[in-house]
N, C-alpha and C positions, 0 to 999 in steps of 0.2 A: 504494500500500500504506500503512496506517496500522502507524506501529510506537508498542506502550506498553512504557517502563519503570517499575518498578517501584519505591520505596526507603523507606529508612526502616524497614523490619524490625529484628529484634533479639531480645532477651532481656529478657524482663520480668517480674517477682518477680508470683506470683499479687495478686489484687488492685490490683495498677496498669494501668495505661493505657500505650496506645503509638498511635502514626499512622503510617499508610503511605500513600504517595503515587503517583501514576501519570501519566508524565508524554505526553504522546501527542504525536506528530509525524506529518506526511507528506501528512495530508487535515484538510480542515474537522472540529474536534472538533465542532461540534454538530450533527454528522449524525449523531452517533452514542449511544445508551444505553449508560450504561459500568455494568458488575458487577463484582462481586466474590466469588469463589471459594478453593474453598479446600481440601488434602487432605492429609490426615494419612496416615503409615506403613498401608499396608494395607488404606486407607480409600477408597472413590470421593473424586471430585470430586466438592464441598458448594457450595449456594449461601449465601450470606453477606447479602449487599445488589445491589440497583440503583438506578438513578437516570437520569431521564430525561434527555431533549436541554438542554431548559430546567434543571432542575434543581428543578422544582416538583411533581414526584410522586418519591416513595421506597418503596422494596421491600424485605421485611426477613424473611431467614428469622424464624419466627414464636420459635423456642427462643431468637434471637439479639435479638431486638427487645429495647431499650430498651438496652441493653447495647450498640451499633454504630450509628455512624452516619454515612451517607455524603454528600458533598455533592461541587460540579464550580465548577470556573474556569472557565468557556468560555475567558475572555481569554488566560489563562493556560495554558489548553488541557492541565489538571489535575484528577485524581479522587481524592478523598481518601476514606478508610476511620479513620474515629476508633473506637477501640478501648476500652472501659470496664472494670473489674472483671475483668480477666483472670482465666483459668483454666487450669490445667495440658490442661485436655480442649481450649484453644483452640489450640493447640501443630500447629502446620502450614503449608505451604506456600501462601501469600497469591498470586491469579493475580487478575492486572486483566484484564477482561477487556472488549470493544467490539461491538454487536451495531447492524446500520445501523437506524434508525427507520422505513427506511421499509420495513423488513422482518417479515409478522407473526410470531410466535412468540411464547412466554410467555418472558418476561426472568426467569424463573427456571431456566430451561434451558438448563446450558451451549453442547448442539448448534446452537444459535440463534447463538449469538455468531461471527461470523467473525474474530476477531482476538483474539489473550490475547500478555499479558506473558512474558517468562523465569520469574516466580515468584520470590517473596519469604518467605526463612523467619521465621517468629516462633516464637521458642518460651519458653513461661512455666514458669519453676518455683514449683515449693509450697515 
């Protein structure tokens, strides 16, 4: 079993920045594409980013693009999610999530992934 946690959440004044981190245990991290999700009070789960095994292709919800951005430690066996220009609308529960490479499915679809985090709250005030 691949387990991820989560951390680095928090509260952060609209317009700043924050990072969350994901830390994974249990199997070889580079078997796997890690995502990142995300879901507000009442809200589905949202795709946010991905990132592949390498770490040389990146996926970015399109609304979210340039504004997030994520990269991987293999070594470290770490996925990080950098955070830019917050917003009160970015205000939700941050889930890492792991989807095996060698499985096909669009990395933009949570069903795909076999393995998520506890979840990590951020929430920005205005």
């Amino acid at each position: 079993q691949l387990q991820l946690v989560e951390s680095g959440g928090g509260l952060v004044q609209a317009g700043g920045a924050l990072n969350i981190s994901c830390a994974a245990s249990g199997r070889p991290f580079d078997t796997y594409i890690m995502g990142w999700f995300r879901q507000a009070p009442g809200k589905e789960r949202e795709f946010v980013a991905a990132i592949n095994w390498s770490g040389d292709a990146t996926y970015y919800q399109d609304s979210l693009k340039g504004r997030n951005f994520i990269s991987r430690d293999n070594a470290k066996k770490t996925a990080f999610l950098q955070m830019n220009s917050q917003k009160p609308g970015d205000s939700a529960v941050y889930y890492c999530e792991a989807k095996n490479r060698c499985y096909r499915g669009s990395v933009y679809t949570g069903a795909e992934y076999g393995y998520w985090g506890q979840g990590n709250q951020v929430t920005v005030s205005s």
